[in-house]
C-alpha positions, 0 to 999 in steps of 0.5 A, spaced: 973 150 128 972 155 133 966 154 138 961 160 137 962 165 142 970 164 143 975 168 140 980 165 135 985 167 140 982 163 146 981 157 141 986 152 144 983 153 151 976 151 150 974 143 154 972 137 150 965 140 151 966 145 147 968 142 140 964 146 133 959 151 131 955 145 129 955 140 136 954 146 141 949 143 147 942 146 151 942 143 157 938 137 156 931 137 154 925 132 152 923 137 146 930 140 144 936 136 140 943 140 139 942 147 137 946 149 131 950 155 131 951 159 123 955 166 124 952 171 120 954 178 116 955 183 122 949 177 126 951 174 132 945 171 133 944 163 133 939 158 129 936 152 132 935 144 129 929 144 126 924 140 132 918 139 127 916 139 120 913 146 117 905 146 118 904 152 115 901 153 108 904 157 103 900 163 103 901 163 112 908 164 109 907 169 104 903 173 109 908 172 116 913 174 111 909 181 108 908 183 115 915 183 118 917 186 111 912 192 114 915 192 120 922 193 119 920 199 115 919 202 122 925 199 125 929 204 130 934 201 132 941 202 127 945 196 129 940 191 125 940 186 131 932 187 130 931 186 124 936 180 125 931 177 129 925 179 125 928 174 120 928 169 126 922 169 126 920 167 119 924 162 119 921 160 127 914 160 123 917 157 116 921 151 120 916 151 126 923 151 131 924 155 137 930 160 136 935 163 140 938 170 140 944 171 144 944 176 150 942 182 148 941 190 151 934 192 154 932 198 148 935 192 143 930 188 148 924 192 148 924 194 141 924 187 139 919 184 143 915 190 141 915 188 134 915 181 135 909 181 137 906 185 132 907 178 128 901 173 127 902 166 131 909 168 133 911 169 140 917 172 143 920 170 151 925 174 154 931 169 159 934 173 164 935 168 168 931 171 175 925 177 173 929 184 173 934 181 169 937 187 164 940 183 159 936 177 156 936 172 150 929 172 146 927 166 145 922 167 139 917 161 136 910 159 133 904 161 138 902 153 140 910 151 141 911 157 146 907 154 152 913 150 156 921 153 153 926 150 157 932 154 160 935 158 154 940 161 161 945 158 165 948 161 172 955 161 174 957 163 181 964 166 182 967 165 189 973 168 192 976 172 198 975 179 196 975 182 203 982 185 202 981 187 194 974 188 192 972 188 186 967 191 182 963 190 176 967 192 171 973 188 175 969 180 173 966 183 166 974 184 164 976 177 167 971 173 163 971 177 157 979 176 157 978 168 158 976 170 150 968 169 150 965 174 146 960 179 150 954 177 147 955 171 150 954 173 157 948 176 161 947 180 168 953 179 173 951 179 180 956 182 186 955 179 192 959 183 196 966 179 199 963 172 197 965 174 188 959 175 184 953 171 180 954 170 172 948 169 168 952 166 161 949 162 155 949 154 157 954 152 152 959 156 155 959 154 162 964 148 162 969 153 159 969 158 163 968 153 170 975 150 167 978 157 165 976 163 170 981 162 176 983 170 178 978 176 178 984 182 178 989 179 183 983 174 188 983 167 186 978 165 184 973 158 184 967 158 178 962 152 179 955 152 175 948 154 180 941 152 179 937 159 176 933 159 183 940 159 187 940 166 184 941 171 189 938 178 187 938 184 191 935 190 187 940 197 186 940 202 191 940 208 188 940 216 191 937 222 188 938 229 188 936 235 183 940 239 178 937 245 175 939 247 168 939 251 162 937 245 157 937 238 158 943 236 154 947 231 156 953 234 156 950 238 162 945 233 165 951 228 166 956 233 167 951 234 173 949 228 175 956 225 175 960 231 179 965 232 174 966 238 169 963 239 162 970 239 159 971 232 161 965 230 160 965 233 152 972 229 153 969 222 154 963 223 150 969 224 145 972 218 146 965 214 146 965 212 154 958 216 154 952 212 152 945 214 153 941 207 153 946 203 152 948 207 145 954 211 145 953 218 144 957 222 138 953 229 139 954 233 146 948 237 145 943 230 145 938 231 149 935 227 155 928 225 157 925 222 163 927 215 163 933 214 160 939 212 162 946 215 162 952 211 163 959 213 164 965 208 162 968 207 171 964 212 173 958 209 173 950 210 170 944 214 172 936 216 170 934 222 169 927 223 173 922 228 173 923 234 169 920 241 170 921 248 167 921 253 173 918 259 171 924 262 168 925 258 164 930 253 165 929 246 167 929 243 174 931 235 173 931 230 179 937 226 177 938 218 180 944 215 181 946 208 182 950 205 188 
């Protein structure tokens, strides 16, 4: 058996801590026992042991279940992953558990603490591991059990002598995603200049990868676990600067924004190395609003800002990359 989160192809590398679906651990906790994990059709999201017997009455939860019945009518997502997490929450209110979802994207995030909450007696709490954390796991139980929840996050700090060969971003995810852990598994990734990068993961994954990830691109590399209060956080640096265009297409916007030309970027997009709020674009004329964020595979992302139509029409928009 393969432990959740691992690919089959990496299984024989796994540590001793890592043994089943079925024994996977949280840091200790007085009020938690060993999670379990089920894989699900076209569900990643994991299942808790159940901590306390149901309270609830039988007419609770015929009404829990006619209210998430109601909202996943309104659903927007197309992934499923939040009406996924919306029968999480019947089973947190029929079994009276806290249950974990894995890391998950910030308009998946929102969209599901937004209809969450919409629930009677059903709380949702987003884990990042520092406050302006973009991926978080959604931590989802009844109201009286949500007052003290313990870390559902671990961090990782991944040190290397990266003055002669920076690396980036992109440069850490691939490492840890080429030791087999699966990318919902892993959260925020920190660079910290020539030092390496903090890494925020599930808990259970962090002997794995302490034992595993010796090199990031060509730089050796040693990995240890760090308390969440040790994470060192700097907000992005960002320029700003205006375009004015005839439509507010993508395809014009982010060609734009990222100074390369509209045929390239009709390209990527065909490729599906463009995303617009973390979902990959499928048409070149999808249209920007203020707010969203675009992103480009190696190039980088940035926001779309204020919008304004000139008097002839056309459309003068402040475009904020990322450094």
């Amino acid at each position: 058996m393969i432990a959740a989160g691992i690919r089959a192809p990496m299984a024989g590398l796994l540590s001793k801590s890592l043994c089943s679906f079925s024994t996977l651990h949280l840091s200790p906790c007085p009020s938690f026992k060993t999670l379990l994990f089920r894989r699900r059709a076209h569900s990643t999201i994991p299942l808790s042991s159940s901590l306390t017997a149901s309270g609830l009455s039988d007419a609770a939860h015929a009404a829990l279940k006619g209210e998430a019945d109601v909202l996943m009518k309104g659903v927007r997502d197309q992934s499923g992953d939040v009406k996924n997490i919306l029968e999480m929450a019947r089973r947190a209110s029929s079994r009276r558990d806290i249950l974990y979802t894995d890391f998950l994207t910030p308009p998946v995030l929102k969209e599901a603490v937004t209809t969450v909450e919409k629930l009677t007696d059903i709380k949702a709490v987003a884990q990042g591991g520092y406050p302006e954390a973009e991926r978080c796991r959604l931590l989802i139980g009844n109201t009286e059990d949500m007052d003290i929840v313990p870390d559902a996050v671990a961090a990782l700090n991944v040190s290397g002598n990266f003055s002669f060969a920076p690396c980036a971003h992109g440069d850490f995810l691939g490492a840890i995603l080429g030791t087999g852990i699966a990318r919902e598994k892993l959260g925020d990734i920190l660079l910290q200049g020539d030092k390496g990068a903090q890494v925020i993961v599930v808990p259970e994954l962090v002997s794995f990868l302490v034992s595993t990830l010796d090199k990031v691109g060509k730089v050796p590399v040693s990995c240890t676990e760090i308390p969440l209060l040790a994470l060192n956080y700097e907000p992005p640096r960002t320029k700003s600067f205006k375009t004015v265009e005839a439509s507010l297409r993508v395809d014009a916007l982010a060609s734009a924004g990222f100074k390369i030309s509209r045929s390239k970027l009709v390209d990527l997009i065909s490729k599906g190395d463009v995303r617009i709020n973390w979902v990959p674009v499928t048409k070149n004329g999808a249209a920007l609003k203020t707010g969203d964020i675009v992103s480009v595979s190696g190039k980088g992302r940035l926001q779309i800002g204020e919008i304004i139509t000139t008097k002839k029409g056309r459309y003068a928009v402040e475009l904020i990359q990322y450094l």
